[in-house]
C-alpha positions as CSV (number, residue, x, y, z in Angstrom):
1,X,9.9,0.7,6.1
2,X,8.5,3.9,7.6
3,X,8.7,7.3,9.3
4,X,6.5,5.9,12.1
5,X,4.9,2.2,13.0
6,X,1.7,1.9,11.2
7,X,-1.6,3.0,13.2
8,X,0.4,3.8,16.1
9,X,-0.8,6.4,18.5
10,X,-0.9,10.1,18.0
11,X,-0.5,9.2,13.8
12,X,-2.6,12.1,11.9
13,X,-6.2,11.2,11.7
14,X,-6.2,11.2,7.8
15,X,-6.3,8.3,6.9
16,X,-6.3,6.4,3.4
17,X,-6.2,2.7,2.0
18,X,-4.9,0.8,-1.1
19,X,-6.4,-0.4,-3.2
20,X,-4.5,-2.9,-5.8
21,X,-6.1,-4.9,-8.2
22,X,-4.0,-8.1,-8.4
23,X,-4.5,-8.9,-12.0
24,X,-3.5,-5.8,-13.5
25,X,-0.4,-5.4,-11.6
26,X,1.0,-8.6,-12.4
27,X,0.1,-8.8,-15.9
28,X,1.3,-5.3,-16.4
29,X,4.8,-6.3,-14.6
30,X,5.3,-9.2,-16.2
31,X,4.8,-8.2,-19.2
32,X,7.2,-5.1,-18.8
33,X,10.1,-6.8,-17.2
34,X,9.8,-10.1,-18.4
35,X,7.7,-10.2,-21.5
36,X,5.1,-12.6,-20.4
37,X,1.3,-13.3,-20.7
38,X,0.5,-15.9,-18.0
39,X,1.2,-16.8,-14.4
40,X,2.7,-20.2,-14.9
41,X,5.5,-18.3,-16.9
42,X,6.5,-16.1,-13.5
43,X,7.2,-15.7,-10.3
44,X,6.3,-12.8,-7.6
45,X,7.8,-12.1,-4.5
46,X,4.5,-10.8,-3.1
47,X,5.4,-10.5,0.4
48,X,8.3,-7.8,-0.5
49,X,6.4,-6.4,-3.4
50,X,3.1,-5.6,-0.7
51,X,5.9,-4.1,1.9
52,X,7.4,-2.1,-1.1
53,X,4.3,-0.4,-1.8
54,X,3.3,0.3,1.5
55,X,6.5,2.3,1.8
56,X,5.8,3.9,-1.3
57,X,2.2,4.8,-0.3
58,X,3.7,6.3,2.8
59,X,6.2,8.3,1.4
60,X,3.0,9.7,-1.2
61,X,1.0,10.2,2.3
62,X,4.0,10.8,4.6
63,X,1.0,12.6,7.3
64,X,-1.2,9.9,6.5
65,X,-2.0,6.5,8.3
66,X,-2.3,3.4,6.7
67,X,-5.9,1.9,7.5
68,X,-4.9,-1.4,5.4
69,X,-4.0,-2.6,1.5
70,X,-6.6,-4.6,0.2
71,X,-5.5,-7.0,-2.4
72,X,-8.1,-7.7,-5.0
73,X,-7.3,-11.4,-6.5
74,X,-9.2,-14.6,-7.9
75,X,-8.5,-18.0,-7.3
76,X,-10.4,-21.5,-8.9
77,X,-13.4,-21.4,-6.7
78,X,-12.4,-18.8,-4.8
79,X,-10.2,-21.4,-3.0
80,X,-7.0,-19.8,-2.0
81,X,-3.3,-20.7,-3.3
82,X,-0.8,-20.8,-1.1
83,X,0.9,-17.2,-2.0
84,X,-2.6,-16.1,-1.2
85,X,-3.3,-17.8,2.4
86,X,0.4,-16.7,2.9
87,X,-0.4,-13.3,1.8
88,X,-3.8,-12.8,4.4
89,X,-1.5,-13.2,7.3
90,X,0.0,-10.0,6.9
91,X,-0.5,-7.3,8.6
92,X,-2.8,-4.4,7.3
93,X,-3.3,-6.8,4.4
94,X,-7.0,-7.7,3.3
95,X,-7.5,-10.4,0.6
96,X,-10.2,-10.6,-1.4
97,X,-10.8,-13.2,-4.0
98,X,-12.6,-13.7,-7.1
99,X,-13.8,-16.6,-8.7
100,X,-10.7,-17.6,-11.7
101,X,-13.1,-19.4,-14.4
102,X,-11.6,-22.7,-16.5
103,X,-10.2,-20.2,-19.0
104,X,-8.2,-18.5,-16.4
105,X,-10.4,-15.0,-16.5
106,X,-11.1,-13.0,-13.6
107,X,-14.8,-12.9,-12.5
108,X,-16.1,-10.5,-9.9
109,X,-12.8,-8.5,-9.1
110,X,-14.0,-5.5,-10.1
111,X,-16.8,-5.1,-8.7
112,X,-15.2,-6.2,-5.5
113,X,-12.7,-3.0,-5.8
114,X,-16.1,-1.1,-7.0
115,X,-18.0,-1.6,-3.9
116,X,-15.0,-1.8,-1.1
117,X,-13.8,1.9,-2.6
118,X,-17.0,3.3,-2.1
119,X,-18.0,1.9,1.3
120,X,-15.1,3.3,2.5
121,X,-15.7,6.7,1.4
122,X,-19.7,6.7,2.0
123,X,-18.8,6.0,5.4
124,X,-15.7,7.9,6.1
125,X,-13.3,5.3,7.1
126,X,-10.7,7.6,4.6
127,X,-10.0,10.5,3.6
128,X,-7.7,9.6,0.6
129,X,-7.4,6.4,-1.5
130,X,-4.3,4.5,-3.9
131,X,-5.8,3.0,-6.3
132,X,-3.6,0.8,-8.5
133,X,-5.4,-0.1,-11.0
134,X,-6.4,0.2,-15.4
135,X,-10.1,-0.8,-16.2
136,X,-12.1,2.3,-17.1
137,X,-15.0,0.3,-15.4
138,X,-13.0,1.9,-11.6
139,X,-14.4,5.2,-13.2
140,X,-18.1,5.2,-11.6
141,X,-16.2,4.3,-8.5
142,X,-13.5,6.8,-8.6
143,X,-16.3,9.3,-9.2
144,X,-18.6,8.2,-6.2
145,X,-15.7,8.7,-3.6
146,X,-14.6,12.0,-4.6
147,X,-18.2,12.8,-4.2
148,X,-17.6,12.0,-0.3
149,X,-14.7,13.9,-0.7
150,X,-12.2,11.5,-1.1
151,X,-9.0,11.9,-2.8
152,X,-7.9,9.7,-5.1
153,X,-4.8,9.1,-6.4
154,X,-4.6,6.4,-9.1
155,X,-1.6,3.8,-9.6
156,X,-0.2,2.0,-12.3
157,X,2.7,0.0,-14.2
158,X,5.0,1.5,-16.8
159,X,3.5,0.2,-20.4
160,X,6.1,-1.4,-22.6
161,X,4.7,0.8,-25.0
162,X,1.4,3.5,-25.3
163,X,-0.7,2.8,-22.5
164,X,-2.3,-0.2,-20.0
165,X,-4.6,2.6,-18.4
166,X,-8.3,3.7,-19.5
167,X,-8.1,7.4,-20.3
168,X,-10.9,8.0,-18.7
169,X,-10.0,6.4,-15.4
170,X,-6.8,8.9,-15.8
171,X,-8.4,11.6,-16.6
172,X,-10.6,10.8,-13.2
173,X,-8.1,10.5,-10.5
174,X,-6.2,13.4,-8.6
175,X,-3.4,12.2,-8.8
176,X,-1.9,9.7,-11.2
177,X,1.7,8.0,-10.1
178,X,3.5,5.3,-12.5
179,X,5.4,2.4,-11.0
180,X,8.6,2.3,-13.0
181,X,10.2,-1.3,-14.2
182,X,13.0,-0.7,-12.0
183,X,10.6,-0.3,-8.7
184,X,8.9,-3.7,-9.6
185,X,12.4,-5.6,-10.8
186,X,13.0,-6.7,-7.9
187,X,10.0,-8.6,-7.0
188,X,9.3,-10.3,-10.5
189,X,10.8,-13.0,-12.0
190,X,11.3,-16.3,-14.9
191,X,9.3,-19.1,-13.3
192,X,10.7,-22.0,-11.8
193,X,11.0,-23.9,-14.9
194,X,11.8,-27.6,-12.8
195,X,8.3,-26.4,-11.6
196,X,6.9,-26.2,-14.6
197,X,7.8,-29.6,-15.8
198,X,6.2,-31.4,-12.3
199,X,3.1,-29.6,-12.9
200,X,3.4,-31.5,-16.6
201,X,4.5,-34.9,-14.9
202,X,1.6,-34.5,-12.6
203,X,-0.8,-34.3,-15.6
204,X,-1.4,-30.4,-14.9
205,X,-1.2,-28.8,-18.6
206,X,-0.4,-25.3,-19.5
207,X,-3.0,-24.2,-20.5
208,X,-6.4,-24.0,-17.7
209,X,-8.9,-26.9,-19.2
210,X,-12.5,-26.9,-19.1
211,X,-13.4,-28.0,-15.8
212,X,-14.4,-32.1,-15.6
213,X,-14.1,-32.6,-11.8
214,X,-11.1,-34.0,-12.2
215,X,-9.9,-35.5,-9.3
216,X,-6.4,-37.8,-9.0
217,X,-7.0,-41.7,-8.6
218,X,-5.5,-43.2,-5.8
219,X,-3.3,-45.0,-7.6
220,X,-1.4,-41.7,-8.9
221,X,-1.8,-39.9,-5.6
222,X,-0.5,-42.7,-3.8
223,X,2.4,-43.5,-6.0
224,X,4.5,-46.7,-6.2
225,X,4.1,-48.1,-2.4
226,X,0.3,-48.8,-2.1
227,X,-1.8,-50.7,-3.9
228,X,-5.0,-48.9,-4.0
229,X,-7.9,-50.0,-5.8
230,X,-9.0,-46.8,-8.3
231,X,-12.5,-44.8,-7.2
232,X,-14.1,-41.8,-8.8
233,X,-14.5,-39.3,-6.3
234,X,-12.5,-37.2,-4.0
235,X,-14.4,-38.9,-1.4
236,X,-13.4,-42.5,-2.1
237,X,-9.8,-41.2,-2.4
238,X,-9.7,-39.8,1.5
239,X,-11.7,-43.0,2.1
240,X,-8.7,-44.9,0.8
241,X,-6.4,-42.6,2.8
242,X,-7.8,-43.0,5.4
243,X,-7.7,-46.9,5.5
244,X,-3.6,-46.7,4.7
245,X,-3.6,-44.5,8.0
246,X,-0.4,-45.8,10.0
247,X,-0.4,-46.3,13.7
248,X,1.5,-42.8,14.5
249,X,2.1,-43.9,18.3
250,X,4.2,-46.5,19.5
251,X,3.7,-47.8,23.5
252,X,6.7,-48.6,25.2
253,X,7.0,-49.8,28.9
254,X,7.8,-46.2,29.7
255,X,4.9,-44.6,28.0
256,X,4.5,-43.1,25.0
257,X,7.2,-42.5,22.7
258,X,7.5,-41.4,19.1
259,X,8.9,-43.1,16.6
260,X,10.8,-41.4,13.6
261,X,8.9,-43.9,11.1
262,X,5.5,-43.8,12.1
263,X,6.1,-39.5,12.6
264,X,7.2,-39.4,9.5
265,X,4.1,-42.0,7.9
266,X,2.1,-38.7,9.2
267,X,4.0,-36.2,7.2
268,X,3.3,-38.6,4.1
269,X,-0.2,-38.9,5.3
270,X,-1.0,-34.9,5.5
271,X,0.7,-35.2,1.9
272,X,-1.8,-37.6,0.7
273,X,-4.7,-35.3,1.7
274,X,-3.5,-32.1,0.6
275,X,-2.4,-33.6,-2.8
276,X,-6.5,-34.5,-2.8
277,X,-8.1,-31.6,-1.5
278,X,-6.1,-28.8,-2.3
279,X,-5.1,-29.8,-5.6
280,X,-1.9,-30.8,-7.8
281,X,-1.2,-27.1,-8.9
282,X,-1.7,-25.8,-5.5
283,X,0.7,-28.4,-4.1
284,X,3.4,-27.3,-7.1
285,X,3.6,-23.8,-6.1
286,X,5.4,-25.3,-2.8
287,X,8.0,-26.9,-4.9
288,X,11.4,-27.2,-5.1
289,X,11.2,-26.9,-1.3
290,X,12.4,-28.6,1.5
291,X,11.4,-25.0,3.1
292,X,7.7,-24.2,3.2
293,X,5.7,-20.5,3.8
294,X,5.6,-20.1,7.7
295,X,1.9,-20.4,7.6
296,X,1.6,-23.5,5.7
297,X,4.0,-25.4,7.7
298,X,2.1,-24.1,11.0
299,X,-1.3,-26.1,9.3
300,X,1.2,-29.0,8.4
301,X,1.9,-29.0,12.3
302,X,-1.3,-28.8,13.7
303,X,-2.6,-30.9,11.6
304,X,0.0,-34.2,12.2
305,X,-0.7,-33.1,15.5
306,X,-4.2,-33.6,15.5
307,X,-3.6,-37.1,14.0
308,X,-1.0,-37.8,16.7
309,X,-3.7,-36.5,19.8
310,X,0.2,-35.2,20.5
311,X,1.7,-32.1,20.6
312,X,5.4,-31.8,18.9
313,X,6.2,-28.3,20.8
314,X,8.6,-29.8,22.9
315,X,9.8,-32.3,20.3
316,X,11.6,-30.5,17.5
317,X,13.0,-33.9,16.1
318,X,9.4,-34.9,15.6
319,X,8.6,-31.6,13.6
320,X,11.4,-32.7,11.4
321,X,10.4,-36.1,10.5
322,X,6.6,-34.8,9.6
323,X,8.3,-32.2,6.9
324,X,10.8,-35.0,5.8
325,X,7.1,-37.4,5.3
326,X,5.3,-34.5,3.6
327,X,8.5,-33.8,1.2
328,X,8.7,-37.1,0.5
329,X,5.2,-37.6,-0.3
330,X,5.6,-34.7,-2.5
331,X,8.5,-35.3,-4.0
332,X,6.9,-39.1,-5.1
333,X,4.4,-37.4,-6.8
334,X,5.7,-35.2,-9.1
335,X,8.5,-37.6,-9.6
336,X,11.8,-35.8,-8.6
337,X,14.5,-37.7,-7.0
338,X,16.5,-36.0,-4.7
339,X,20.3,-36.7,-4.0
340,X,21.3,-37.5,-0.6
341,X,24.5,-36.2,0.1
């Protein structure tokens, strides 16, 4: 990806950040390459796409070093998805979240990139900044840093047509750079569309609705194998959960020794509670599967092994039969049947 590893020693002490407002990128790349208005209708290879412009900022700075990219983002509640919990583990990566109102509009992003831009260049944690970015309301901003004597060099997405970029935030910047279609191909594409149709199964619509503290009854979380009587909160839910909680450990004469059924009861378990508390869309984005983001399968593993009181390091069988439970769990939910070959 580089010349050089990033912040290694001896790296010239000029240093810069990016700064990439979330929103605009996306919206501006979807609607290049794929002519699309909303998230549910695309896809984005974040992980490459965050590498990708880290090389590019490096080859715009090549006697730079890369303090970090912050990535400016909302999320319902400011609870993150899974791209974006996946997304803070990178390196040099900062997340920062939003609130995503019922109406799917970004609150408090921009102000976010405001005040982050111009702490950094009050206190001289950089000498030059990438902004990607299109709101003229970045202008104040822009204008504050330079006044520290920061460079700024603004970012942005090739329009399908005239512009996606307030002249005056143009007009502003030092330097202004435009990310060509081709550049952002690769990471963009047509949504899972089998997606799409689970999220409808599951009861998710289109369209964000006005929030009604909805939560799922435990008679649709559960599916077909329970019978659960139905409650009105979250909390009765877990409460229900809770009571359908399987004996995990079986004793043997020898000691203790897992079982592949009750292991995998766990992995249907962790299922139930995640479907609860982190919410049908949430649990969507991890569909097709069976292979989940490194990061959320290490919480699906601590946490079955917090139920166990077991650790499954040494067990790799067992790790299996908690992703086969949690799949299947899944899988129930949104409906999908799933050959066995």
């Amino acid at each position: 990806m580089s010349r050089r590893e990033l912040g290694s020693p001896g790296a010239s002490s000029r240093r810069y950040a990016m700064l990439i407002d979330v929103g605009y990128l996306y919206a501006a790349g979807a609607e290049v390459l794929l002519d699309a208005t909303s998230r549910r209708d695309y896809r984005v290879d974040a992980e490459n796409l965050i590498a990708g412009l880290i090389a590019a900022g490096q080859d715009k700075l090549p006697d730079g070093e890369l303090l970090r990219l912050y990535w400016f983002d909302a999320a319902r509640d400011r609870v993150p998805t899974v791209d974006q919990r996946v997304i803070a583990q990178m390196e040099f990566v900062k997340v920062r979240l939003g609130n995503l109102n019922a109406r799917g509009q970004q609150k408090g992003v921009d102000a976010m990139i405001r005040s982050d831009l111009e702490q950094l260049a009050r206190h001289h944690a950089v000498n030059e900044a990438i902004l990607l970015a299109g709101d003229e309301d970045m202008v104040p901003a822009v204008e504050i840093a330079q006044a520290y004597g920061v460079r700024v060099h603004l970012w942005g997405v090739e329009p399908p047509y005239g512009t996606n970029q307030a002249e005056r935030l143009v007009w502003e910047a030092d330097t202004v750079r435009i990310l060509s279609r081709d550049e952002l191909k690769p990471y963009f594409s047509k949504a899972n569309t089998a997606a799409s149709a689970t999220a409808q199964i599951a009861g998710a619509p289109i369209a964000h609705p006005e929030p009604e503290i909805a939560v799922p009854s435990p008679a649709s979380v559960f599916g077909q194998r329970e019978s659960v009587a139905v409650t009105r909160s979250a909390a009765d839910a877990l409460a229900a959960a809770e009571s359908a909680r399987p004996n995990f450990v079986r004793k043997t004469i020898t000691g203790d020794k897992l079982d592949p059924e009750t292991v995998i009861s766990i992995g249907e378990y962790v299922g139930h509670k995640w479907i609860l508390t982190r919410g049908i869309d949430n649990i969507a984005d991890l569909l097709p599967g069976p292979q989940l983001p490194t990061v959320i399968d290490k919480e699906l593993l601590v946490e079955a092994e917090k139920e166990l009181g077991y650790s499954l390091r040494d067990h790799p069988e067992a790790r299996i039969w908690v992703r086969d439970g949690f799949w299947e769990r899944v899988h129930r939910e949104f409906d999908i049947d799933i050959d066995e070959d």
